[in-house]
RODO-759277 format. One record per residue (C-alpha): residue in three letters; z, x, y; residue number from 0. Coordinates in Angstrom, 3 decimals, decimal comma. Layout:
PT   aa         Z         X         Y    i
PT  ALA         Z         X         Y  NUM
...
END
This chain:
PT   aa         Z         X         Y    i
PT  UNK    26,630    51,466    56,574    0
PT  UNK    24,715    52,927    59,155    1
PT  UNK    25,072    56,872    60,293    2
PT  UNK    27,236    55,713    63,115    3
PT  UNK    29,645    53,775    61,355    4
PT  UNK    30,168    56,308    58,427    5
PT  UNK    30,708    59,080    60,882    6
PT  UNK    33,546    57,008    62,771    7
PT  UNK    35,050    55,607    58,853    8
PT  UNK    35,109    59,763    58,005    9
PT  UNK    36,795    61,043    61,437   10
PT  UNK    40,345    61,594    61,375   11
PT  UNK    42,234    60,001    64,330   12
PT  UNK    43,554    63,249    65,209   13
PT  UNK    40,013    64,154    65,618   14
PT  UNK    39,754    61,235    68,160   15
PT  UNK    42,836    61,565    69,892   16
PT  UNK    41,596    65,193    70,568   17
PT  UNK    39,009    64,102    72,439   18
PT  UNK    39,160    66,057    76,127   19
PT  UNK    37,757    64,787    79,513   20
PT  UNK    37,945    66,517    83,322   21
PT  UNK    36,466    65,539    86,655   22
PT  UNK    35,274    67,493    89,261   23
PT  UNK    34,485    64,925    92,332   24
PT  UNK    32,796    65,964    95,393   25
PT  UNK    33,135    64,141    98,678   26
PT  UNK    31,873    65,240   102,751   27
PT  UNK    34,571    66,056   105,026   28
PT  UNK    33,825    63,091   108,211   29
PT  UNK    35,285    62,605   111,535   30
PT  UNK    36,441    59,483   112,767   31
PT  UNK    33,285    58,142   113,595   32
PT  UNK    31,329    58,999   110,506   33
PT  UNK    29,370    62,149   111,368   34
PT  UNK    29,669    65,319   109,532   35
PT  UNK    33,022    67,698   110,265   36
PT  UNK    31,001    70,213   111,285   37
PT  UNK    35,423    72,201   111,125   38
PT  UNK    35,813    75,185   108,204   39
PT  UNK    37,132    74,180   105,339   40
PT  UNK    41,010    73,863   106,027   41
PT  UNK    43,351    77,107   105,484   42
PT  UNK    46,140    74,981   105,043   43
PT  UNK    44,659    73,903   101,462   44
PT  UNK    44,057    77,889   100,503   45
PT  UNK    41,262    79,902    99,815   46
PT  UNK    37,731    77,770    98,550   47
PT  UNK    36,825    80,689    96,870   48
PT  UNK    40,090    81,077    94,168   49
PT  UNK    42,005    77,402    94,497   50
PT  UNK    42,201    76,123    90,852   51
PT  UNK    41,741    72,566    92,267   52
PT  UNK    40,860    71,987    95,988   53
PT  UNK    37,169    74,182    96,919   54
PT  UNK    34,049    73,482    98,428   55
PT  UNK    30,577    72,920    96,870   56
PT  UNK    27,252    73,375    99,139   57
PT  UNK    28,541    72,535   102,481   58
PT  UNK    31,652    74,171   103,665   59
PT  UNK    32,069    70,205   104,798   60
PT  UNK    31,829    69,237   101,455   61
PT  UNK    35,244    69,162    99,233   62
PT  UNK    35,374    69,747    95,569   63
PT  UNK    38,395    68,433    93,938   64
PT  UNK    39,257    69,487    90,085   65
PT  UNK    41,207    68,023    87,758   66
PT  UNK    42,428    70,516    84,622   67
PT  UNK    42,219    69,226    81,086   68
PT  UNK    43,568    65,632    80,019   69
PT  UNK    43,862    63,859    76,674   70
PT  UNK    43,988    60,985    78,276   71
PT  UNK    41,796    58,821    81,195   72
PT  UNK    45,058    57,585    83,144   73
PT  UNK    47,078    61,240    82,894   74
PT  UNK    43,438    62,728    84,212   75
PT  UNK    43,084    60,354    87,394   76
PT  UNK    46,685    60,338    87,709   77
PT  UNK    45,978    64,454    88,708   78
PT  UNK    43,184    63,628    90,502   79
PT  UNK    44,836    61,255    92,512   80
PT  UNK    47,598    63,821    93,093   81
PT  UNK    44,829    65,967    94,430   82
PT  UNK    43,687    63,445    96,888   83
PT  UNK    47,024    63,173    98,197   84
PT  UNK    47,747    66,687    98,995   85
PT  UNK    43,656    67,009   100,496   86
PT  UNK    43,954    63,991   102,961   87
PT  UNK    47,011    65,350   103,990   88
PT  UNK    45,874    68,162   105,178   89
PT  UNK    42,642    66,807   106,978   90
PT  UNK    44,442    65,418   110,618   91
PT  UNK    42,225    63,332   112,039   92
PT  UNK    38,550    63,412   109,068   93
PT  UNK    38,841    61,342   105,866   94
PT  UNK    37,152    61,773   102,979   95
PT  UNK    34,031    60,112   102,805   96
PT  UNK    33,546    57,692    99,616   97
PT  UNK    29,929    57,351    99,201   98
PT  UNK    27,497    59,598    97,473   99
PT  UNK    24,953    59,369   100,028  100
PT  UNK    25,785    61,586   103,289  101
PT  UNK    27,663    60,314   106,602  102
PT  UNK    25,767    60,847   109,983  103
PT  UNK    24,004    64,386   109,611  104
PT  UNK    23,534    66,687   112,122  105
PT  UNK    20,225    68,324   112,241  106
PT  UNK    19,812    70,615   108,774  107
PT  UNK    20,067    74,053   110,344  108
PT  UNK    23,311    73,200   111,210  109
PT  UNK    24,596    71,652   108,364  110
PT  UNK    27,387    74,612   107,701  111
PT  UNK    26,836    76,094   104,246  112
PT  UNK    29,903    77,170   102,269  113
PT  UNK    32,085    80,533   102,935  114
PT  UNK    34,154    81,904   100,856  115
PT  UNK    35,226    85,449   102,004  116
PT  UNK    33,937    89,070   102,255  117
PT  UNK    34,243    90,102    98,680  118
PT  UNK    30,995    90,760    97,135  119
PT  UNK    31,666    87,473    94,820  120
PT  UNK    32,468    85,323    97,890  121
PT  UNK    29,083    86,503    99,746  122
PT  UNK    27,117    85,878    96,946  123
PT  UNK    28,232    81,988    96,501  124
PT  UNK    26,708    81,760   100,287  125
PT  UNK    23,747    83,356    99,548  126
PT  UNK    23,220    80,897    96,523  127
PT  UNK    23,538    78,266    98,662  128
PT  UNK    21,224    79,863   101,762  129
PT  UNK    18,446    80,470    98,913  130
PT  UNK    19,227    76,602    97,915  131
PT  UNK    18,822    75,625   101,921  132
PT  UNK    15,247    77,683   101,695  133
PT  UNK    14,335    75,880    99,186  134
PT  UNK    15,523    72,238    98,856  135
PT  UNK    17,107    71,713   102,138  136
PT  UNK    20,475    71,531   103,269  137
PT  UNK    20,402    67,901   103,467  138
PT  UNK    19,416    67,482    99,967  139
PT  UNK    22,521    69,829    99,284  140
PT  UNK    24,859    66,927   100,920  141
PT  UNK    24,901    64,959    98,641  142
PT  UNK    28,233    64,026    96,868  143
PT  UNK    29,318    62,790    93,029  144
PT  UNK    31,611    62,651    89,875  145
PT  UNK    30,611    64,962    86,862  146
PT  UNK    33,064    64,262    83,873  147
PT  UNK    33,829    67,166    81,619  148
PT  UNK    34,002    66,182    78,606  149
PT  UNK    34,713    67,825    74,511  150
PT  UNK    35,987    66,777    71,434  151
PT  UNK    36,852    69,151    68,501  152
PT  UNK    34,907    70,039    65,285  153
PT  UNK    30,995    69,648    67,299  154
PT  UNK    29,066    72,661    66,890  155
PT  UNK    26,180    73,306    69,114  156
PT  UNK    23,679    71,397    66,934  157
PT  UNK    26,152    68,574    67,700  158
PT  UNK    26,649    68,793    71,365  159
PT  UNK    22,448    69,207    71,757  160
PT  UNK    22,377    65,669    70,308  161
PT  UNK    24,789    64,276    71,707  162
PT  UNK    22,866    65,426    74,975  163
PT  UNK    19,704    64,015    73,691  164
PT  UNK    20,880    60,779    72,932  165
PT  UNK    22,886    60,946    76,519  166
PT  UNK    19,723    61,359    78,335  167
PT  UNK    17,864    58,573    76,530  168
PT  UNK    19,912    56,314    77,567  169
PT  UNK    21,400    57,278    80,718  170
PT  UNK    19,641    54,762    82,430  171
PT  UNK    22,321    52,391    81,188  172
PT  UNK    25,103    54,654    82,995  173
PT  UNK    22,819    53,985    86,697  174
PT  UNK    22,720    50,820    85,976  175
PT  UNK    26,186    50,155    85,491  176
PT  UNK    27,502    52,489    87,909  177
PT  UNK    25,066    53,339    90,511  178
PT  UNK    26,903    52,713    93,996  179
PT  UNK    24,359    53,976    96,748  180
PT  UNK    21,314    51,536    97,074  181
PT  UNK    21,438    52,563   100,767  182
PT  UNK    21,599    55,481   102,877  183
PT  UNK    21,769    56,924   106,686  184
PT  UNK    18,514    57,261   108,028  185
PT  UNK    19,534    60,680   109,454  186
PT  UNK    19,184    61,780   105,593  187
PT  UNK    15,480    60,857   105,385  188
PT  UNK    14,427    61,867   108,802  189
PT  UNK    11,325    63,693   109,076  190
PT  UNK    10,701    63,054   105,039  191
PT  UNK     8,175    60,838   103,154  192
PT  UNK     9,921    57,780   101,043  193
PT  UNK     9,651    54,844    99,543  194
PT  UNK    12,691    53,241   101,624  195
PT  UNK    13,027    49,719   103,530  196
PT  UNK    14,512    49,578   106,699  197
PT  UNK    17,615    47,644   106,641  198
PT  UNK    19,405    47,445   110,058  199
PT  UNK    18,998    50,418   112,812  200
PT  UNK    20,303    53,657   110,992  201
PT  UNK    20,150    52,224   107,588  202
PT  UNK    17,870    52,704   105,256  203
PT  UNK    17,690    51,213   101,312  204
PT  UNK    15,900    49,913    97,989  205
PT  UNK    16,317    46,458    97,764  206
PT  UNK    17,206    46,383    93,735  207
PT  UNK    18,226    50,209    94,158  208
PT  UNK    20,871    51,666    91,794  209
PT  UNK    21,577    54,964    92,337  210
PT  UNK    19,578    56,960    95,700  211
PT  UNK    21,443    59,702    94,593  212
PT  UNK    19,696    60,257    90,989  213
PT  UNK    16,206    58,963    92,334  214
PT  UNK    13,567    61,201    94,082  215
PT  UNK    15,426    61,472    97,587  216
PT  UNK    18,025    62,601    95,686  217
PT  UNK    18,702    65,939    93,459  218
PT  UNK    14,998    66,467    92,926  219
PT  UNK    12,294    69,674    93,152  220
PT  UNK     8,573    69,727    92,557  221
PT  UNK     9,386    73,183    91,721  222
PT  UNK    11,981    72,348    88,913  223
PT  UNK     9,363    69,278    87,920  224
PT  UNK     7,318    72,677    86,084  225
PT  UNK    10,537    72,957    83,442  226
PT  UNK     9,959    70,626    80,536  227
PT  UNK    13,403    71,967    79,233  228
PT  UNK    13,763    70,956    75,545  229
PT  UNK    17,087    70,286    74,257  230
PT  UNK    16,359    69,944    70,739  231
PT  UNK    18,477    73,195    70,002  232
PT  UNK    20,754    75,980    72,033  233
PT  UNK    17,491    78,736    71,208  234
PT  UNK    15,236    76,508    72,178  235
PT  UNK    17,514    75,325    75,927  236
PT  UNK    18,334    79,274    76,336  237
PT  UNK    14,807    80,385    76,316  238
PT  UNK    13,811    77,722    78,984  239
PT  UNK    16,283    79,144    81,137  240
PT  UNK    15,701    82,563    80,913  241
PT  UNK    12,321    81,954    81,473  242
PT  UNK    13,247    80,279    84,703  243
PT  UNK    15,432    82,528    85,813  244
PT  UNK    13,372    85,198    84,978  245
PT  UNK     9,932    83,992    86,061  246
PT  UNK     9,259    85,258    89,762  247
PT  UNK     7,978    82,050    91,843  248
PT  UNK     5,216    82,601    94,270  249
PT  UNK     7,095    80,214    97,054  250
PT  UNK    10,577    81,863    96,955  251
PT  UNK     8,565    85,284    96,331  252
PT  UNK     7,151    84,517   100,495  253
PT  UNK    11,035    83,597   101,142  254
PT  UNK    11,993    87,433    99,780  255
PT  UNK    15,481    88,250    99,515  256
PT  UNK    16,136    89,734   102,978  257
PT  UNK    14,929    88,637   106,392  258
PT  UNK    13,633    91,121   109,309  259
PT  UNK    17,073    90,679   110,686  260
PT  UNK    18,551    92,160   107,486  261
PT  UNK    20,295    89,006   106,154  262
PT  UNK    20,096    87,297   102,743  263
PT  UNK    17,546    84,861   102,386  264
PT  UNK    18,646    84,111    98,511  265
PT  UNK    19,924    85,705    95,673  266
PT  UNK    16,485    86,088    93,406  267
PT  UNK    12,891    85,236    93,817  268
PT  UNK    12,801    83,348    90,687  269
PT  UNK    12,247    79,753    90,135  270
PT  UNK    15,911    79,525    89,445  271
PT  UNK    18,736    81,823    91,467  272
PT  UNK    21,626    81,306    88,786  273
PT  UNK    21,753    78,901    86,271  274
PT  UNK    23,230    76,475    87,728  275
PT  UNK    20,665    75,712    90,705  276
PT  UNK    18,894    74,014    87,271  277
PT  UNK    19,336    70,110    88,068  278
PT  UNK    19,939    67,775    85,376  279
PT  UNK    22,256    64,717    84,219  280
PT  UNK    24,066    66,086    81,635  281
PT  UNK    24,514    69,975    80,766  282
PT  UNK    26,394    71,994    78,139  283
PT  UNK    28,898    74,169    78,743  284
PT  UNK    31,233    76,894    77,830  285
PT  UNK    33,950    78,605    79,844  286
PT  UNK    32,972    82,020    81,138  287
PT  UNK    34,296    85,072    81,140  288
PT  UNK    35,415    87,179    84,359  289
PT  UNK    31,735    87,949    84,869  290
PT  UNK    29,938    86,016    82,516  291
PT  UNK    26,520    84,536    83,057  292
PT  UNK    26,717    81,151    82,096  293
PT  UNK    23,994    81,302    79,498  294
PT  UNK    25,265    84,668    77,721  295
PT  UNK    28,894    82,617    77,001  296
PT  UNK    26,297    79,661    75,541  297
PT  UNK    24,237    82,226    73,467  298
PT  UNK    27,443    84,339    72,569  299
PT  UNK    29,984    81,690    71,757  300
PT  UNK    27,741    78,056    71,718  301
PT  UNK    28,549    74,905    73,174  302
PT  UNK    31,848    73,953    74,293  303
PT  UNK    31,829    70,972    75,967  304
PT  UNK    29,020    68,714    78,175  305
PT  UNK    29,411    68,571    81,747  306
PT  UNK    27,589    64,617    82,735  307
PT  UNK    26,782    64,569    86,352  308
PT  UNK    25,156    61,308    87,544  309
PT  UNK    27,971    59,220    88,232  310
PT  UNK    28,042    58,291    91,900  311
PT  UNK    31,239    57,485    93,969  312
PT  UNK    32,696    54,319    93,878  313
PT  UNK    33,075    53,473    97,237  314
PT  UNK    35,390    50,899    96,314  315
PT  UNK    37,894    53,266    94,640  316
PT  UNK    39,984    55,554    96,792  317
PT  UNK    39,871    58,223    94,656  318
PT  UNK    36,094    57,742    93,644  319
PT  UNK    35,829    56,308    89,756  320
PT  UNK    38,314    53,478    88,138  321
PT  UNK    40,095    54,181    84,221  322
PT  UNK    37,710    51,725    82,971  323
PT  UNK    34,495    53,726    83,859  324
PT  UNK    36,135    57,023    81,757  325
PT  UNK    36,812    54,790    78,772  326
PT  UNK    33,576    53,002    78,989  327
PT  UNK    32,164    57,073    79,315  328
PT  UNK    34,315    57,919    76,328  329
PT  UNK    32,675    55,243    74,100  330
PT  UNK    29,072    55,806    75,523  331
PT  UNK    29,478    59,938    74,959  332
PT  UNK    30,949    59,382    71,317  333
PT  UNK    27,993    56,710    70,375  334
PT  UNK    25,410    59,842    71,444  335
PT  UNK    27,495    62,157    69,288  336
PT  UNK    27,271    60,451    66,145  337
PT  UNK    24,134    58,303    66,197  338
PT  UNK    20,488    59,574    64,930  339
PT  UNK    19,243    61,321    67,801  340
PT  UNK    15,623    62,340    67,313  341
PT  UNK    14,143    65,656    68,555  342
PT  UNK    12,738    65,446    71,907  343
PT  UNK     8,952    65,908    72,885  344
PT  UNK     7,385    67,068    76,056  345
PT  UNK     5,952    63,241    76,217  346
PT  UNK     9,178    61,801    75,837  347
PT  UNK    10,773    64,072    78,322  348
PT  UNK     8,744    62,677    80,616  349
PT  UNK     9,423    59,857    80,241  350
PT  UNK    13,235    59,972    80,377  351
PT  UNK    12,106    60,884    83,565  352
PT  UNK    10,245    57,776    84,474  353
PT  UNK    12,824    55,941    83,625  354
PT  UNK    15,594    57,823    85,791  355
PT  UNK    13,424    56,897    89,337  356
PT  UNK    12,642    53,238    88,033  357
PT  UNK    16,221    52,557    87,287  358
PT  UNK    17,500    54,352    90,507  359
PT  UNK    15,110    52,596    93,166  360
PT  UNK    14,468    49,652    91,240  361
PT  UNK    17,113    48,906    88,466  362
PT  UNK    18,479    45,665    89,727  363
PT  UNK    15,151    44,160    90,054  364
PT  UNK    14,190    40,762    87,972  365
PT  UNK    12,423    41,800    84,461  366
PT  UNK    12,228    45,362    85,486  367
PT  UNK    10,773    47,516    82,527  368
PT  UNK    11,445    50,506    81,169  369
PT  UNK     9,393    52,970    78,800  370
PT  UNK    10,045    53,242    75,358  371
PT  UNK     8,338    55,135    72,685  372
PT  UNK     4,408    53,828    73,265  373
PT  UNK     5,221    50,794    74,730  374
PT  UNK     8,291    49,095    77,130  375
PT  UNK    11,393    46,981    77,021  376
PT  UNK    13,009    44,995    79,738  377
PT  UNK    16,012    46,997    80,735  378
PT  UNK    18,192    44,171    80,306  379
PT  UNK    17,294    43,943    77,086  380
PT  UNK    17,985    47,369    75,789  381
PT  UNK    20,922    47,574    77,809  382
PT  UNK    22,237    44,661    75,720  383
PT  UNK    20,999    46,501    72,654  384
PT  UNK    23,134    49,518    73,486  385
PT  UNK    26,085    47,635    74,795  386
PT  UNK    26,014    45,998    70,992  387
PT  UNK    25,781    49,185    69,711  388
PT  UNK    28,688    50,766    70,820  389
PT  UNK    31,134    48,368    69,524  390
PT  UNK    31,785    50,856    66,355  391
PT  UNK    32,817    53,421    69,005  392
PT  UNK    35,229    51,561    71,077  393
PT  UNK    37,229    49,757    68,182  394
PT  UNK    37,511    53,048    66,554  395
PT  UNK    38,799    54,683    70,100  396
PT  UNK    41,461    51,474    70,700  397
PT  UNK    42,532    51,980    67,114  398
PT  UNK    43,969    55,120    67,308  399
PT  UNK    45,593    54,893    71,168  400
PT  UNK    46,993    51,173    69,992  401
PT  UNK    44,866    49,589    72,347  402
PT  UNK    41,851    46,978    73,443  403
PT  UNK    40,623    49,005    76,567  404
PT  UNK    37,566    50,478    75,250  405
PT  UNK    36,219    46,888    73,824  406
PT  UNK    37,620    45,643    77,067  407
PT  UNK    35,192    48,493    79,137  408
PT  UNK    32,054    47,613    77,195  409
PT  UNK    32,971    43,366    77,697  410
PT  UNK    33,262    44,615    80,891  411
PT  UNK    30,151    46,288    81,545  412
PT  UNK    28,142    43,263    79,504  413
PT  UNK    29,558    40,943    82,273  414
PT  UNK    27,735    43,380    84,779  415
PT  UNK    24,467    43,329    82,800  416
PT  UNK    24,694    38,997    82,588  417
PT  UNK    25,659    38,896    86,175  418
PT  UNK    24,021    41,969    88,459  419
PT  UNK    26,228    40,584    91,469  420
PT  UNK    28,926    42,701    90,014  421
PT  UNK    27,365    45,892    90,003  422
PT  UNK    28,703    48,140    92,271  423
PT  UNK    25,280    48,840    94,049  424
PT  UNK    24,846    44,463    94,659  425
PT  UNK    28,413    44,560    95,924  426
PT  UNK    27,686    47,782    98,207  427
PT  UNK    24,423    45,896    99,952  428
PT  UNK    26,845    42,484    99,873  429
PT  UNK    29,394    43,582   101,856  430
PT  UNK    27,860    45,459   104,134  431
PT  UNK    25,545    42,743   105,396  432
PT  UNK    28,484    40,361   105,301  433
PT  UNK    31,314    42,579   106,898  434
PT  UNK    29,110    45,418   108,801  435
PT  UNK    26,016    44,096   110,004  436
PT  UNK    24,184    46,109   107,388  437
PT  UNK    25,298    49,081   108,561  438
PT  UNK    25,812    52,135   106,056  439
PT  UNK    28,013    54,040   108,478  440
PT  UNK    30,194    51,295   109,454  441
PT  UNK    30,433    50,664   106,270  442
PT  UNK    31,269    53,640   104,045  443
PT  UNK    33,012    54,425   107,594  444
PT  UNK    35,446    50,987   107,066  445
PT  UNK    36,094    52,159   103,247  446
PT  UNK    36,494    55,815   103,987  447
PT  UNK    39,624    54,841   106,536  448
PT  UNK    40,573    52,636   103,611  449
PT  UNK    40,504    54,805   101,370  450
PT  UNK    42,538    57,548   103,616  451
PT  UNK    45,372    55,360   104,678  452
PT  UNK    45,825    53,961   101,051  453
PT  UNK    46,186    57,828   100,000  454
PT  UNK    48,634    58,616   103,256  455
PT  UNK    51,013    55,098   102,020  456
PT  UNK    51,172    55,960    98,561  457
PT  UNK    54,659    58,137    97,625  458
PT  UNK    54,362    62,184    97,569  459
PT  UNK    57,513    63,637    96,902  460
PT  UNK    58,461    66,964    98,795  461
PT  UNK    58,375    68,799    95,194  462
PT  UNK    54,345    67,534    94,888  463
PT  UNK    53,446    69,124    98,568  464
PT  UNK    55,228    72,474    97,827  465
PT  UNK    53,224    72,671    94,551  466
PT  UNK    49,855    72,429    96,502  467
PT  UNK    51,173    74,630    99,558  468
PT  UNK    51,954    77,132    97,133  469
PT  UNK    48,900    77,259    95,170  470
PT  UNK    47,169    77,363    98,543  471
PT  UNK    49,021    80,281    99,376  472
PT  UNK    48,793    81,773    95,794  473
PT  UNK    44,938    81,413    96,138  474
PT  UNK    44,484    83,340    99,624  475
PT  UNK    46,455    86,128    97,910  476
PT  UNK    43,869    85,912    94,817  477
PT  UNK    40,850    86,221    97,833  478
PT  UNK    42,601    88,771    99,930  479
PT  UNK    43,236    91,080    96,519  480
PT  UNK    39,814    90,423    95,414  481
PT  UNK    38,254    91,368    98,722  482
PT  UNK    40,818    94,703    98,449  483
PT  UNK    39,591    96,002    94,991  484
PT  UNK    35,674    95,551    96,265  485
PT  UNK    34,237    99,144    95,817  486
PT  UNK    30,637    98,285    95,079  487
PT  UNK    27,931    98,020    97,937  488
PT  UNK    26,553    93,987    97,736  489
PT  UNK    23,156    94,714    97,217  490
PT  UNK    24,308    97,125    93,884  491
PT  UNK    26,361    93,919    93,007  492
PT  UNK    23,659    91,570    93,669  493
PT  UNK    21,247    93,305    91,848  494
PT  UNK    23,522    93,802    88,525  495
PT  UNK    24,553    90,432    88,567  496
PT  UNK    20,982    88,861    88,305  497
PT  UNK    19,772    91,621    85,913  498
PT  UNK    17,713    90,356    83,027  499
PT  UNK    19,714    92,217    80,255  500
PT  UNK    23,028    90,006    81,589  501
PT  UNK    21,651    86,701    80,280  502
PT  UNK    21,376    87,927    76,230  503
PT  UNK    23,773    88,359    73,950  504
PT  UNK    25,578    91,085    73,378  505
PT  UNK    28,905    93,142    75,238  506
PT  UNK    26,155    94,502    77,807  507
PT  UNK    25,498    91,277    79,507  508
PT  UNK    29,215    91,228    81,490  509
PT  UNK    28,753    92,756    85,017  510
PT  UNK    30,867    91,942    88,076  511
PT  UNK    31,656    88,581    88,268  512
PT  UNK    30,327    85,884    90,181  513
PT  UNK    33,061    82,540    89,675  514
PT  UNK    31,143    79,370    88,543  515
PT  UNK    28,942    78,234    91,796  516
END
């Protein structure tokens, strides 16, 4: 009996049915036509800076909906869909817009960067995401996806670090699969060096891409590309951090913290801001204290759950991922928990790397390989491999919730790998050169007023749309009395909150807060 299969015999099915998953989905606010709503972020759905479920992320254009805590796939997209409902409601004339990659951008100065308020908290989540525009660009910044939250009880922080291993091993299978953005507005690209084909006028793409998103036009930095972050234990992870976000950087040093004019260029100097400028497809996690930094609560209290963030939007999906993709997720995540998962090496992080840009740009492409350990593998065939793999998983997960969904997610997603016309990214480029004229906008435009009239048809009682107007209200309270109880001058605040001392363990470390970025 291999390690895999004596793990699942020895778990309890309370242990399984205890496994935990949320979403947090981020889409661009669009007009009509498909450019960017260049409109604040609506005050009808409350303040971005306190709602538990409706904020922004970079842009103030860009939405961030958030589901709570669900024990199950359907009762979690049921909220999410609930969310959806109450957001497109309160948009007039934009929609939502259902791909990853951007609408129509305007030039990147004026891409509007979030706002959250004149509390020192609120300023500071701006001046995160100026630093970000200084460094990355704001274009960069708008791009949209799906991270799944995801725990189960009993895993220790040994546990989750291998579980995160494994996950990024093989997280070329998840592109693969689920990769929905082969193509992309030229308005995204303009003025940068790529690797793109010119489709039709305006539209841009790789011709066996996957996933745009997760491949070097994407969430990338030749800055970041220094970190060889080692996840082979939470010491091990911590120090990395700290080091970045303690290291000053001689790039964002020239950048400084203040311009002439006396505004805030970014929050630090060092190759990270805050921990979570660190980019990566999979991260662990633990709920934070009122001001917390993120990697005292890891040090202090260990892993809690693992936050996976390269699942792109499915355009074909009005509220962005189907039930079958979180049970498919469920198996894949509880495969990485309990099979061997070696320590990682520099080498090999490397080339986990590799592998991430081949799959994105190239993934669908005939005999495409892949490296693995001092040699490579067709990705077709160690997809397969995997997908064989993770039977144990999903007949223990449809044994104890009575079903045959999870072996019906992995059939699924083997009918994908034998027949690549029914991957999401084949079925993007296919419609849009047989419905649009190979048009991206038209396109994701056409699905995005899909999408938003679906939403506006389905029922929403009277009860549901008093809920969300009074947690909107609720939340601009929360702002207003946060802004109130301000006493400390920002630059005090600012100072405190990226302090050294706050990132160890130890009472010490909790300063004013800053809320999750």
């Amino acid at each position: 009996m291999s390690r895999l299969q004596d793990a699942l015999h020895s778990m309890s099915a309370e242990r399984l049915k205890a496994i935990r998953r949320g979403i947090e989905k981020e889409s661009l606010r669009a007009t009509a036509d498909g450019a960017l709503a260049l409109t604040p972020h609506p005050a009808v759905l409350g303040s971005a800076l306190t709602h538990p479920h409706i904020t922004t992320d970079y842009s103030e254009s860009q939405l961030e909906l958030i589901t709570g805590v669900h024990a199950t796939p359907e009762t979690c997209l049921e909220e999410l869909l609930r969310i959806h409902q109450a957001t497109v409601r309160a948009l007039g004339d934009e929609m939502l817009w259902v791909s990853s990659m951007p609408c129509l951008l305007p030039a990147d100065e004026t891409i509007p960067i979030g706002r959250y308020g004149a509390s020192n908290v609120g300023r500071a989540k701006s001046v995160y995401r100026m630093g970000l525009a200084h460094r990355y660009g704001r274009r960069m910044q708008t791009i949209s996806g799906i991270h799944y939250n995801w725990s189960m009880p009993g895993v220790d922080s040994n546990e989750y670090f291998a579980l995160i291993r494994n996950f990024r091993r093989h997280a070329f299978l998840l592109l693969y699969l689920f990769g929905a953005s082969p193509a992309l507005c030229s308005s995204f690209v303009a003025g940068r060096q790529h690797e793109l084909h010119t489709l039709a006028d305006g539209t841009m793409y790789m011709p066996h891409g996957t996933s745009l998103r997760m491949g070097r036009l994407g969430y990338q930095s030749d800055a970041q590309a220094s970190l060889a972050v080692s996840y082979n234990g939470l010491d091990g992870y911590a120090a990395s951090l700290q080091e970045a976000l303690t290291r000053p950087y001689p790039a964002y040093e020239a950048v400084g913290i203040v311009n002439p004019g006396g505004e805030y260029n970014q929050l630090a100097t060092s190759l990270l801001q805050i921990e979570n400028e660190f980019y990566g497809t999979i991260r662990p996690k633990r709920v934070i204290f009122p001001g917390e930094r993120p990697l005292h609560a890891l040090r202090e209290r260990g892993v809690e759950y693992v936050e996976v963030r390269l699942l792109d939007l499915d355009p074909f999906v009005p509220i962005g991922i189907k039930p079958q993709t979180l049970r498919f997720l469920d198996v894949f995540l509880l495969h990485c928990l309990l099979a061997d998962s070696p320590e990682d090496t520099p080498a090999e992080i490397a080339q986990i790397a590799r592998n991430q840009h081949r799959t994105a740009a190239f993934g669908r492409e005939p005999g495409l390989m892949l490296e693995r350990g001092r040699g490579e593998v067709p990705l077709v065939e160690w997809a397969a491999e995997l997908l064989d793999s993770f039977a144990p998983a999903a007949v223990a997960l449809d044994a104890v919730h009575g079903t045959s969904d999870h072996a019906d997610a992995v059939r699924s997603a083997r009918a994908m790998l034998e027949a690549p016309a029914m991957l999401p990214s084949s079925r993007v480029l296919e419609v849009m050169e047989r419905d649009h004229g190979n048009s991206f906008i038209d396109f994701i435009r056409s699905q995005s007023l899909q999408s938003r009239a679906k939403l506006l048809a389905l029922p929403f009682s009277t009860a549901q749309q008093a809920r969300f107007d009074a947690l909107a209200e609720e939340s601009l309270q929360a702002q207003k009395d946060i802004e109130a109880a301000d006493t400390m001058p920002f630059e005090v605040y600012r100072q405190q909150y990226i302090s050294p001392h706050r990132l160890g363990l130890g009472r010490a470390a909790v300063a004013p807060a800053l809320a999750d970025v």
